[in-house]
C-alpha positions in Angstrom: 133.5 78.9 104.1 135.8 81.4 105.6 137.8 80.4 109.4 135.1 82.9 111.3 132.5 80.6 110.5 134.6 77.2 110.0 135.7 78.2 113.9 131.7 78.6 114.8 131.2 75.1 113.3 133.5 73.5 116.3 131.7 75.2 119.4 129.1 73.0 120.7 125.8 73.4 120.1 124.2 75.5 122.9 127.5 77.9 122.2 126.9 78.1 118.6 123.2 79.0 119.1 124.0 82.0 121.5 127.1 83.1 119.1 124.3 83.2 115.9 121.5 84.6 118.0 124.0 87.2 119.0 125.7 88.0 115.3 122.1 88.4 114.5 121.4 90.8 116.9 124.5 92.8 115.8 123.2 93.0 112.2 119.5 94.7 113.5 121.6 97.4 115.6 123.5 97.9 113.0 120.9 98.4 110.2 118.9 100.3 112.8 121.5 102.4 113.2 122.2 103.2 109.8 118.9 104.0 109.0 118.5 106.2 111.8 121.7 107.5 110.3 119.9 108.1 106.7 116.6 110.1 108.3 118.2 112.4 110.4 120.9 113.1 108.1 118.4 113.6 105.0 115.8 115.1 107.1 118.5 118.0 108.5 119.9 118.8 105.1 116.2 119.1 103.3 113.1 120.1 105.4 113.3 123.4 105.8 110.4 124.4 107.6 107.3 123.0 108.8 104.4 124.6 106.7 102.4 121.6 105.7 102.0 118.4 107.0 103.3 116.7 104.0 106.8 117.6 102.2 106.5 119.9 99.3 108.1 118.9 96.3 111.7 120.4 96.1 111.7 118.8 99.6 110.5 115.7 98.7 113.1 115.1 95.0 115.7 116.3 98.1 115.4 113.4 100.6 114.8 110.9 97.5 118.2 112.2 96.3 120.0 112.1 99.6 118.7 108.8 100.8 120.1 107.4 97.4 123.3 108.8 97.6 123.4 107.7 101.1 122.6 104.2 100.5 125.0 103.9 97.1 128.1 105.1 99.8 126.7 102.7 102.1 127.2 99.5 99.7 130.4 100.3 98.0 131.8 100.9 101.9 130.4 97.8 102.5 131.9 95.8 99.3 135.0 97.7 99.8 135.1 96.1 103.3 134.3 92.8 102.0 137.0 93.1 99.8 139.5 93.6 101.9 138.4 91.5 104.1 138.5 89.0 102.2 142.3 89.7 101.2 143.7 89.5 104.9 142.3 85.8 105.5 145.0 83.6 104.6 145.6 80.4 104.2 145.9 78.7 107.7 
């Protein structure tokens, strides 16, 4: 158990529910946000026009390209972060 969550462990109860419920919170925005992120990016880079209702194929191989490329740099940021977070906690 790392100190952030040790530290949440020692506010009382009513505290610790609003701290979660807020962390929570956080989280949606932030995935929200990223995926918001992934369409608009993908979406600007390969739809080129609008002739159809449905994306024709070089279209379609794009976005499933970008939004896997997008969501591979995604995770390694992430476990990059997580690493290095993980090196500055210290002993207390």
């Amino acid at each position: 158990m790392d100190k952030t969550m040790a530290d949440l462990d020692n506010l009382p109860e009513e505290d610790r529910q609003k701290m979660v419920g807020m962390i929570d919170q956080l989280q949606v925005r932030d995935s929200l946000r990223m995926y918001n992120a992934l369409v608009e990016r993908c979406f600007n880079q390969c739809v080129e026009s609008f002739r159809r209702r449905t994306l024709d194929k070089q279209e379609e191989t794009c976005v499933h390209r970008c939004a896997e490329k997008y969501l591979k740099h995604s995770m390694r940021v992430s476990m990059r972060f997580a690493e290095l977070n993980q090196g500055s906690i210290g002993p207390d």
